[in-house]
N, C-alpha and C positions, 0 to 999 in steps of 0.2 A: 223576785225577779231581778234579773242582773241585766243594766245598762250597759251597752257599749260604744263607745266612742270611738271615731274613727277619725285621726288627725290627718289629715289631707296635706299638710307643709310636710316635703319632702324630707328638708331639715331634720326633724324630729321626729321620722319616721327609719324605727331602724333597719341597716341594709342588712338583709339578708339574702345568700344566693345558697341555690339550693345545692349541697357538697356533692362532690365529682359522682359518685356513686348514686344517689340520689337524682341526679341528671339523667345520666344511662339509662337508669331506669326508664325515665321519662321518655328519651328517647326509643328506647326497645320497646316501649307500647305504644310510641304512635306509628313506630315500624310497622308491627304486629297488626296494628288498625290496616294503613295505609294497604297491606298488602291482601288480610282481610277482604277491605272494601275491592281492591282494585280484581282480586278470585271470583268475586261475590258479581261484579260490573258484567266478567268478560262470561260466565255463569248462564246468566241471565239472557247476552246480547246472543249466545250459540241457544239459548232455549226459543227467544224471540225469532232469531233463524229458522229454526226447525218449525214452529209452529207457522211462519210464514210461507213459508214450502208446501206444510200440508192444506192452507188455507189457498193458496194457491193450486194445489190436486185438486181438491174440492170445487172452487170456481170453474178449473176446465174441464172435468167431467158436469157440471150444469148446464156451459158451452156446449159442448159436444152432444147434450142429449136433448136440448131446447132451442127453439129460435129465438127469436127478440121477444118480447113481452111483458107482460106482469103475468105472475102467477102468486098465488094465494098458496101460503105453509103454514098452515096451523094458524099460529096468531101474528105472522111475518109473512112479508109480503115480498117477491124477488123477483126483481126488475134485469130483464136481460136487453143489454143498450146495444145496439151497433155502432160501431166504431164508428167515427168522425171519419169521412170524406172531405178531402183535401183534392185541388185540381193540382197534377202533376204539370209544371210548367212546361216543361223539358217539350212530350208530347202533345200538349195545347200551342206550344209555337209551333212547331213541326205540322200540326193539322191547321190553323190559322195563324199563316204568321201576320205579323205584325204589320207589314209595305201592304197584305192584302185585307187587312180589317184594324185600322190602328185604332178604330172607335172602342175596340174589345181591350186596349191594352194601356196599362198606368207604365209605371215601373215593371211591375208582374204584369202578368194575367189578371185581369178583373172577373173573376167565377162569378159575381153575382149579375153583373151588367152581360157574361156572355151564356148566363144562363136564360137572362130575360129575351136579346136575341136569339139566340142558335135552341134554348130549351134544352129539356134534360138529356132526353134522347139522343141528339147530336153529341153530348161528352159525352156518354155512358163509361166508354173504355179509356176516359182522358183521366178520370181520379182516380186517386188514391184513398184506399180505407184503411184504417188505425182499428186497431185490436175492440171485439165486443169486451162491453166489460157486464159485471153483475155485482148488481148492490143488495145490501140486505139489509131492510128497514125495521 
């Protein structure tokens, strides 16, 4: 078995740089890498696209043929959410403004304090609804 030694003083460690051709090389294969990797990146992020496109078909044909719920797949279970309702400020001042109900009103519209006053039914046509979604557990 052959020991080896490795002197760490820079001094007495000889310089060697690697000759001009021998470089190139080196650099021609981290080219080759770099360009590799970056075909291999942009590859990948158009497959990720596509597959995202189709998983989004998928989602809105589920939309489209179920209401809100859980429903039971096999051994998966798929939750279809209603979008979050949000009160539309715009038409909540326009239907209460402010000089005639300032109890209802912070900075915004308070939707919880003018739900507990006026109730659901009074907004109905004042929110706004955000996209259902579907998750798959």
């Amino acid at each position: 078995m052959t020991a080896t030694t490795i002197d760490r003083n820079p001094a007495l460690q000889e310089q060697t740089q690697p000759d001009p051709t021998e470089q190139q090389s080196i650099d021609e294969g981290r080219t080759k890498l770099l360009t590799a990797q970056a075909k291999k990146i942009v590859s990948l992020q158009e497959e990720i696209e596509e597959r995202q496109q189709w998983v989004d078909r998928l989602k809105q044909d589920i939309l489209d043929t179920h209401e809100p719920g859980t429903y039971q797949a096999g051994d998966l279970k798929v939750q279809i959410r209603e979008g979050s309702k949000r009160l539309n400020a715009s038409r909540f001042k326009k239907e209460y403004p402010a000089e005639d109900h300032p109890e209802l009103y912070k900075i915004a519209p308070d939707s919880t304090e003018a739900r507990k006053k006026l109730g659901e039914d009074a907004l109905a046509g004042l929110f706004d609804q955000g996209k259902s979604t579907v998750v798959i557990k």
